[in-house]
VODOBA-395255 format. One record per residue (C-alpha): x, y, z; residue number from 1. Coordinates in nm, 3 decimals. Example, Ala and Ser with C-alpha at 12.3 -4.5 7.8 and 13.67 -1.06 7.14 Angstrom:
BEGIN
TITI        u        v        w  resi
TITI    1.230   -0.450    0.780     1
TITI    1.367   -0.106    0.714     2
***
This chain:
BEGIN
TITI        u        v        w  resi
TITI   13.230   17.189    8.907     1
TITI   13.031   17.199    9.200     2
TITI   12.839   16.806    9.144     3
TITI   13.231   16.714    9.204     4
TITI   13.308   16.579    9.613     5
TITI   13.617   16.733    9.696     6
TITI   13.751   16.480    9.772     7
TITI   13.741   16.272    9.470     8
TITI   14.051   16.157    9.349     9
TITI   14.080   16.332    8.957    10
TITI   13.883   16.653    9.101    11
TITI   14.175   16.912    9.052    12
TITI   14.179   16.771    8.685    13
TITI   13.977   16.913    8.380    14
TITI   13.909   16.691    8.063    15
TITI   13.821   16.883    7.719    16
TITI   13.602   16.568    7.564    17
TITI   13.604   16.573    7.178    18
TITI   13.515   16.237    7.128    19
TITI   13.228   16.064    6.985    20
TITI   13.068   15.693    6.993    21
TITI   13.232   15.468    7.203    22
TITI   13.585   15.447    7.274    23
TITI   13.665   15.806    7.340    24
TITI   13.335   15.822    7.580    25
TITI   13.433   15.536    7.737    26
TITI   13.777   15.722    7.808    27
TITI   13.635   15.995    7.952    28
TITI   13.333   15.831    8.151    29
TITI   13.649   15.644    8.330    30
TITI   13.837   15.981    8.390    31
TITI   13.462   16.154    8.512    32
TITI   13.389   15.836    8.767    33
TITI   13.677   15.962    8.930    34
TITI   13.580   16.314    8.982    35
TITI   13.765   16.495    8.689    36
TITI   13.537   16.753    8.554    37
TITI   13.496   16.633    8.224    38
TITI   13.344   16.886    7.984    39
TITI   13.232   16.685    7.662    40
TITI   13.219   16.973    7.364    41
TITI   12.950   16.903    7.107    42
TITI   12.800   17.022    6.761    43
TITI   12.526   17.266    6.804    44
TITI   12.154   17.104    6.806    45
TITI   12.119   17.223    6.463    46
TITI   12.427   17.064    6.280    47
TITI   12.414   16.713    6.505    48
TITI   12.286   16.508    6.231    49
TITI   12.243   16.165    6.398    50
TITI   12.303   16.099    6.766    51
TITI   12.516   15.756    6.836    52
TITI   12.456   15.526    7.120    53
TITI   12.065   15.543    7.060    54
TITI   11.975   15.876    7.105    55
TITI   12.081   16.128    7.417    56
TITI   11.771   15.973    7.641    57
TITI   11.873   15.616    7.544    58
TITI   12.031   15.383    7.810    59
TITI   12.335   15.346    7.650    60
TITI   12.452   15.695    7.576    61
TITI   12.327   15.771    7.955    62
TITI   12.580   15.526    8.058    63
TITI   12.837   15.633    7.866    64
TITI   12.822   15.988    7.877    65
TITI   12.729   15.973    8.316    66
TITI   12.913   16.278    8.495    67
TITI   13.008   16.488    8.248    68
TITI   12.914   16.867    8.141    69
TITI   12.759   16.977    7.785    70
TITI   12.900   17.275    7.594    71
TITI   12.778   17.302    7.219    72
TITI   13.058   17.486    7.009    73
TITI   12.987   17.518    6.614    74
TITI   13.421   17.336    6.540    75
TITI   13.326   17.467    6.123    76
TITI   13.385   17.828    6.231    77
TITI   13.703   17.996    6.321    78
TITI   13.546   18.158    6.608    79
TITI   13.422   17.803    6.767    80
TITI   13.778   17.712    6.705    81
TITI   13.883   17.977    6.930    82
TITI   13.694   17.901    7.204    83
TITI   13.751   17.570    7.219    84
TITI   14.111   17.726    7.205    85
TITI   14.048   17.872    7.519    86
TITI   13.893   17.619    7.712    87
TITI   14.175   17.427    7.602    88
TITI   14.447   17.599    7.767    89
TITI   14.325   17.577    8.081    90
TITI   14.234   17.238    8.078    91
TITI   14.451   16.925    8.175    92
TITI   14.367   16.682    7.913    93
TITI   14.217   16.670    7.584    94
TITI   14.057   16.350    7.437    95
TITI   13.968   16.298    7.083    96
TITI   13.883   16.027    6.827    97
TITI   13.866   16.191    6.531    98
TITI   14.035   16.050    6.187    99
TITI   14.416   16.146    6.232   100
TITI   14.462   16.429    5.970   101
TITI   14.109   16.608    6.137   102
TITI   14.337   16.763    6.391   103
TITI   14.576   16.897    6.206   104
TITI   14.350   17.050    5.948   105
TITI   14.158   17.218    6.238   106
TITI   14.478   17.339    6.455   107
TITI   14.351   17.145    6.729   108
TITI   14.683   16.885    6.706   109
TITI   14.904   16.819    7.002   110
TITI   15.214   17.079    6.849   111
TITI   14.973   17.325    6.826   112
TITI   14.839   17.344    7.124   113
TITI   15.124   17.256    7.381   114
TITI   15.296   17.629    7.329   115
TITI   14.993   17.776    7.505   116
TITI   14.944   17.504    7.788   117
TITI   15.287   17.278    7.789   118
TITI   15.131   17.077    8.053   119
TITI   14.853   16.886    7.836   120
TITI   14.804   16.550    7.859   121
TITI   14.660   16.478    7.456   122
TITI   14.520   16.167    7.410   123
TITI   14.377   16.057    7.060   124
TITI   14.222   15.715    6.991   125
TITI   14.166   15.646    6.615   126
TITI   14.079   15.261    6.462   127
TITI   14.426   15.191    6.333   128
TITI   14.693   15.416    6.475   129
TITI   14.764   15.774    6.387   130
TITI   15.031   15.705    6.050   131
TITI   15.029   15.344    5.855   132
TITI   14.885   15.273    5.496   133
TITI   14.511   15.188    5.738   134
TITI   14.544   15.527    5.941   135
TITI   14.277   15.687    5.713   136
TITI   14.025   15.452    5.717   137
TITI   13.761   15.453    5.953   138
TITI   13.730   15.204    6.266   139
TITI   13.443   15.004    6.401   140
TITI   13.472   14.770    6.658   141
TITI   13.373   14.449    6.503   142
TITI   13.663   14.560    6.190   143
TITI   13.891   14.585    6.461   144
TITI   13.774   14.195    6.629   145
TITI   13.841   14.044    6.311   146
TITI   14.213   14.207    6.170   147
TITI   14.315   14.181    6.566   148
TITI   14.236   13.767    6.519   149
TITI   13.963   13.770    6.790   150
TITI   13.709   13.626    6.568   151
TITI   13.970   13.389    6.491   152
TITI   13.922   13.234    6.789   153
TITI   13.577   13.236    6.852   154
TITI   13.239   13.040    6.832   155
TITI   13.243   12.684    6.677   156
TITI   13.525   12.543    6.510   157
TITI   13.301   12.408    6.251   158
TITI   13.123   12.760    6.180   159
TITI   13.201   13.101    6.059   160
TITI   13.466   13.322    6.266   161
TITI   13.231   13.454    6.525   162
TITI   13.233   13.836    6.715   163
TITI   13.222   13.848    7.088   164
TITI   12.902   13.995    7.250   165
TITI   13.048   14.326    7.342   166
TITI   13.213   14.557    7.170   167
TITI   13.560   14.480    7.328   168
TITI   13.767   14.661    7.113   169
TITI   13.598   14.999    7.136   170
TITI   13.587   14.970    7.550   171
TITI   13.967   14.819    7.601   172
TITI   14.088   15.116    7.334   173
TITI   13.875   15.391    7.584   174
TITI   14.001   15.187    7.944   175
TITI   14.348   15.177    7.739   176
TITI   14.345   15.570    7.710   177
TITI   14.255   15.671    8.017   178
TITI   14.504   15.436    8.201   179
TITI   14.784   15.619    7.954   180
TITI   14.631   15.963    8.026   181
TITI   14.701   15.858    8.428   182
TITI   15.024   15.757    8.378   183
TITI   15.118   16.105    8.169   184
TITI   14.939   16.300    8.460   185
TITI   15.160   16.114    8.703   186
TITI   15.463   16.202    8.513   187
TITI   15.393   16.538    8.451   188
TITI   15.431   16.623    8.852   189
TITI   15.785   16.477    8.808   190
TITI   15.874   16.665    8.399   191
TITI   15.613   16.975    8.452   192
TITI   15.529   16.895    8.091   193
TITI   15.259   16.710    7.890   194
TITI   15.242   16.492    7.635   195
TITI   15.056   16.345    7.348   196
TITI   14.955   15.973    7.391   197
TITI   14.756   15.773    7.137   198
TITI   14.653   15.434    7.113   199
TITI   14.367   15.245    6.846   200
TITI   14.093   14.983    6.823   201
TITI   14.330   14.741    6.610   202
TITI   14.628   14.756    6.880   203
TITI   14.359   14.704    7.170   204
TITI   14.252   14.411    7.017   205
TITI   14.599   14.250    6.953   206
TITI   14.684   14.361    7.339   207
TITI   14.377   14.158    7.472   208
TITI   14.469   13.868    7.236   209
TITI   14.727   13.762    7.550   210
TITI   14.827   13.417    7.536   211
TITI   14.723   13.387    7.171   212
TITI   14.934   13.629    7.082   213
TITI   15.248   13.476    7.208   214
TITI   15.146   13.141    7.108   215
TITI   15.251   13.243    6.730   216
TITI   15.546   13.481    6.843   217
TITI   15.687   13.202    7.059   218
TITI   15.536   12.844    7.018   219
TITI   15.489   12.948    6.656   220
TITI   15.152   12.816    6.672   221
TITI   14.790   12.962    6.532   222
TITI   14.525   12.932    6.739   223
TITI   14.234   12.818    6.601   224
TITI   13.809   12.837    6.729   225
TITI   13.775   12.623    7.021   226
TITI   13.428   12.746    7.072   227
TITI   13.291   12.671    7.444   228
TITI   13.606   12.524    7.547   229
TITI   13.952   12.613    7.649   230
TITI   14.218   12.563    7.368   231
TITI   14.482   12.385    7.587   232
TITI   14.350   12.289    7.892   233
TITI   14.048   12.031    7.878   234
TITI   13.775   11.955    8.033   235
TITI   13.718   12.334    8.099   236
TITI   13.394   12.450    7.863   237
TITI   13.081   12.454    7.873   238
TITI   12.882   12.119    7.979   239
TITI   12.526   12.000    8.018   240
TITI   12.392   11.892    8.328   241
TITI   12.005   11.778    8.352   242
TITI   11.866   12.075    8.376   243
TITI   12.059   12.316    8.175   244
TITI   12.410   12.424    8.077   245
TITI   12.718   12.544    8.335   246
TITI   13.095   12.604    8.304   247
TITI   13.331   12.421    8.440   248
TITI   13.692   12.490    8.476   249
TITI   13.940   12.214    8.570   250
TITI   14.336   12.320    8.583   251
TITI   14.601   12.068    8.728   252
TITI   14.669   11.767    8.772   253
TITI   14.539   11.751    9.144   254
TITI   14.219   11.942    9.071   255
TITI   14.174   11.656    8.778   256
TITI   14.189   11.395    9.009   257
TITI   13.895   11.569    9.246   258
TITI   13.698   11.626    8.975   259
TITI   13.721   11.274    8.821   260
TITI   13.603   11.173    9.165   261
TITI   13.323   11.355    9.241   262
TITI   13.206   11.264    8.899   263
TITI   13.249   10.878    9.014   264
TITI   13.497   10.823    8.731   265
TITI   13.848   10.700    8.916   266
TITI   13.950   10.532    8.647   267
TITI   13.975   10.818    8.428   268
TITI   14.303   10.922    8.647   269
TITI   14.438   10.641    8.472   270
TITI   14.285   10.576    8.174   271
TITI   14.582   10.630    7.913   272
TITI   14.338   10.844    7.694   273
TITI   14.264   11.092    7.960   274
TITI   14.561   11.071    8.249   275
TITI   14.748   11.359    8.097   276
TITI   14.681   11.692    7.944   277
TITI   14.779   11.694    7.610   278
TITI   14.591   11.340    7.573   279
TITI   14.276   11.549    7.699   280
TITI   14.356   11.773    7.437   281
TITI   14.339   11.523    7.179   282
TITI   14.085   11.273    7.321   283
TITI   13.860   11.597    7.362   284
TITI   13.540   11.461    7.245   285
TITI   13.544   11.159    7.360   286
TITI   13.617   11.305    7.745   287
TITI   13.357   11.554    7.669   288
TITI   13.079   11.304    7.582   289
TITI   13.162   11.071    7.936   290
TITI   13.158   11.411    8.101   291
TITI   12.806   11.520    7.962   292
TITI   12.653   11.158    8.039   293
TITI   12.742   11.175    8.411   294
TITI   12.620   11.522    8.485   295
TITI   12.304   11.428    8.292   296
TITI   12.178   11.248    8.614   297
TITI   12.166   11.545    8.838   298
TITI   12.025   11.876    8.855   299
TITI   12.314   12.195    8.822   300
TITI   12.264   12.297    9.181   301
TITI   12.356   11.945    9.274   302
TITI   12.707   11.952    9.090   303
TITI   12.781   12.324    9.143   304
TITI   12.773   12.263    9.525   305
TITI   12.948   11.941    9.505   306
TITI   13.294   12.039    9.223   307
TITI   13.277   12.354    9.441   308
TITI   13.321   12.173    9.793   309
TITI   13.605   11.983    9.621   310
TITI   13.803   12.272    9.508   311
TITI   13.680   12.258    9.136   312
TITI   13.554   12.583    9.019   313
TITI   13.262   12.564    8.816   314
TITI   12.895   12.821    8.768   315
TITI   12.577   12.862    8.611   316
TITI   12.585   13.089    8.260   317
TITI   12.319   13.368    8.358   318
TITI   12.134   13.586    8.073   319
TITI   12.184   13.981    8.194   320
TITI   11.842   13.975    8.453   321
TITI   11.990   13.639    8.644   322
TITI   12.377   13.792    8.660   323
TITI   12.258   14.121    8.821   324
TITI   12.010   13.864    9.071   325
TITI   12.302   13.686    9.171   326
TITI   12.319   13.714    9.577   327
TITI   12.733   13.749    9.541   328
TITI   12.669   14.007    9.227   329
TITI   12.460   14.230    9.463   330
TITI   12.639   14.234    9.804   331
TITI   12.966   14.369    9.568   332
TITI   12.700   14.642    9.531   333
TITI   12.828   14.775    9.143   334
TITI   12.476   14.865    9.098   335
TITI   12.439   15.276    9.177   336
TITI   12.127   15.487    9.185   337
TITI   12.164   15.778    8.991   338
TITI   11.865   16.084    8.950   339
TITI   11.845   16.262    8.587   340
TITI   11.650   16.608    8.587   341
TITI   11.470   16.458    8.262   342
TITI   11.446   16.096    8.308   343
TITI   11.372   16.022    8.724   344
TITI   11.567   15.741    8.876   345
TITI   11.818   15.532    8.706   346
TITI   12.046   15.251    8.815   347
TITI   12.390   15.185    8.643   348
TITI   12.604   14.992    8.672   349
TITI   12.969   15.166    8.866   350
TITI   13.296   15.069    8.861   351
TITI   13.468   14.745    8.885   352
TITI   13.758   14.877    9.157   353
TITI   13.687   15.008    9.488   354
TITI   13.910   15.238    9.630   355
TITI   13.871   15.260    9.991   356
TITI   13.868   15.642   10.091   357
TITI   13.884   15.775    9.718   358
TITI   13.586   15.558    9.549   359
TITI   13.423   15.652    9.193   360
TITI   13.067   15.804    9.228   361
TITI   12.807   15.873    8.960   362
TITI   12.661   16.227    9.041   363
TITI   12.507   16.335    8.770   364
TITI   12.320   16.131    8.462   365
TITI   12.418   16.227    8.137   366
TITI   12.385   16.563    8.044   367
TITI   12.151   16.707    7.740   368
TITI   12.310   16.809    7.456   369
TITI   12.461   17.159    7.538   370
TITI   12.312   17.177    7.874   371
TITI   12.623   17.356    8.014   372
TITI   12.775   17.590    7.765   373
TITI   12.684   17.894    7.939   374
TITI   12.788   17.824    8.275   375
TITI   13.094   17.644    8.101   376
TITI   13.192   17.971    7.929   377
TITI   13.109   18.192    8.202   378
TITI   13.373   17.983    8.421   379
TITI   13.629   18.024    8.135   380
TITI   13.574   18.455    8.151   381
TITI   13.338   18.465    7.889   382
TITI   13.104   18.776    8.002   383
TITI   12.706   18.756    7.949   384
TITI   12.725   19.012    7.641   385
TITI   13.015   18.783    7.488   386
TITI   12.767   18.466    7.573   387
TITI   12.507   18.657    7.382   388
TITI   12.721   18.720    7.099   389
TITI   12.850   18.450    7.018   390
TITI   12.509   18.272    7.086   391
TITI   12.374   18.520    6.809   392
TITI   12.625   18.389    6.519   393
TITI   12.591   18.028    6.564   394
TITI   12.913   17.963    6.783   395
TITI   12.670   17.685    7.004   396
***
């Protein structure tokens, strides 16, 4: 545990990682940022069949799996089983994501395990929840973005239901876990006792739905696509000035007015069409086309620096290369330098909160596949003849 400051906030804590893909790694990554020791437990080389995230060297599983520890343990025989056993009860928190009757079948399930450690926090993420007529089907994000309604919602009204760009289901389900796995921790000082916590990709979704959500449950209303543009509140979208597209957002009736001036349209204030917001709403197109004429005649700097100065919030739509050029994008300086033994320098991208005398760090790249399972099991009391043993049968 040594790559851990001490004075990280999650240092005293040890994470068993059984999880694979996304939203379980994503779970732990958040715990490891932190300074937990996060030891992610793996199939032997032999047995791995395909790796996910494109391959242990690729840049996405080196995101994800940043600052944890490797052990290899073969989970088909009894005596893998056992060890992970071990490591187990002397660990914090356990993290899995595999289908909900794996667990049992394997004696690896929450009851099991909380007679020898009563203090661990279990945390399993599956794609529909852990009992239901869908808990035994398997999840994928994009599944999970069209049964929670997202897709619903998104691209064109006059096209197909459209995904989002990310996979938004699988990272709110992982940032989902680990905020429950804080909250048991925190509770446990109180109780002195653990507890298992679960959550899905289908209930992430529905959480993030927000607003939409309670516009059925209360207004009794279904959203529909809106594509570029706000459902309820108009003009805020996407618009075209003269030299490209840029969003702007404009809330309120005061913030209307400014913007109809700087636009040198006064009249729309007034205009019975436009002087309200639900007659926005339905005179959408119409507003949308006078908007797009008048910021036809200048340039996007021009009218970003002008709506700005008059309190309407508006911004240029930047591909990945232009957001991480953006002066304000660097001086919050989420970009960190990390150094893999295999690969040289890296930069990834940290965390999004900054904690003023506890902040995340990234200390270690991600680590090859079994990197750490002897110095793993030779913290856990393993001795170097048992490490040779159980290397000899095919336990990692």
């Amino acid at each position: 545990m040594s790559h851990i400051p001490a004075s990280s906030a999650l240092a005293r804590f040890r994470v068993i990682d059984l999880t694979q893909v996304r939203a379980g790694p994503t779970a732990c990554r958040q715990l490891a940022d932190w300074g937990a020791d996060v030891v992610q437990v793996q199939m032997p080389d032999h047995m791995r069949g395909d790796d996910t995230l494109g391959g242990q060297d690729g840049s996405d599983y080196q995101y994800t799996h940043r600052n944890k520890r490797s052990i290899t343990l073969n989970l088909k025989e009894p005596e893998g089983i056992s060890v992970l056993k071990q490591l187990i009860a002397k660990a914090d928190v356990v993290v899995e994501n595999f289908r909900p009757d794996v667990k049992f079948r394997l004696g690896i399930d929450y009851e099991s395990l909380k007679a020898s450690n009563p203090g661990l926090v279990y945390a399993s993420i599956s794609g529909f929840g852990q009992t239901g007529p869908l808990a035994q089907r398997p999840g994928f994000d994009q599944i999970a973005q069209g049964m929670g309604g997202l897709m619903s919602v998104t691209g064109d009204p006059t096209g197909a239901p459209m995904r989002v760009g990310i996979p938004i289901a699988d990272l709110c389900a992982g940032i989902f876990a680990a905020q429950g796995i804080l909250v048991a921790l925190l509770e446990r000082e109180k109780s002195g006792q653990g507890q298992w916590l679960h959550t899905s990709l289908l209930e992430s979704m529905l959480y993030m739905m927000d607003f939409q959500t309670s516009r059925w449950l209360i207004d009794g209303e279904v959203a529909t696509q809106a594509g570029n543009f706000h459902p309820t509140s108009i003009p805020t979208g996407v618009y075209k000035a003269r030299d490209g597209y840029m969003n702007i957002a404009v809330f309120g009736s005061k913030i209307w007015e400014r913007f109809c001036d700087i636009l040198g349209a006064p009249e729309w204030v007034t205009d019975a069409r436009f002087m309200d917001k639900p007659g926005r709403s339905v005179n959408r197109d119409a507003l949308n086309s006078d908007i797009n004429q008048r910021l036809a005649k200048q340039d996007r700097a021009y009218w970003i620096e002008r709506l700005n100065a008059g309190g309407v919030a508006c911004g240029v739509i930047n591909n990945m290369r232009e957001a991480l050029e953006e002066p304000q994008i660097q001086h919050l300086k989420m970009v960190k330098d990390v150094v893999s033994n295999r690969m040289g320098a890296q930069k990834m991208m940290g965390q999004p909160v900054q904690l003023e005398r506890t902040p995340s760090t990234i200390a270690r790249s991600a680590p090859k596949r079994g990197e750490h399972t002897v110095e793993i099991l030779e913290e856990f009391g393993y001795s170097a003849d048992d490490v040779a043993r159980l290397k000899a049968t095919g336990v990692f």
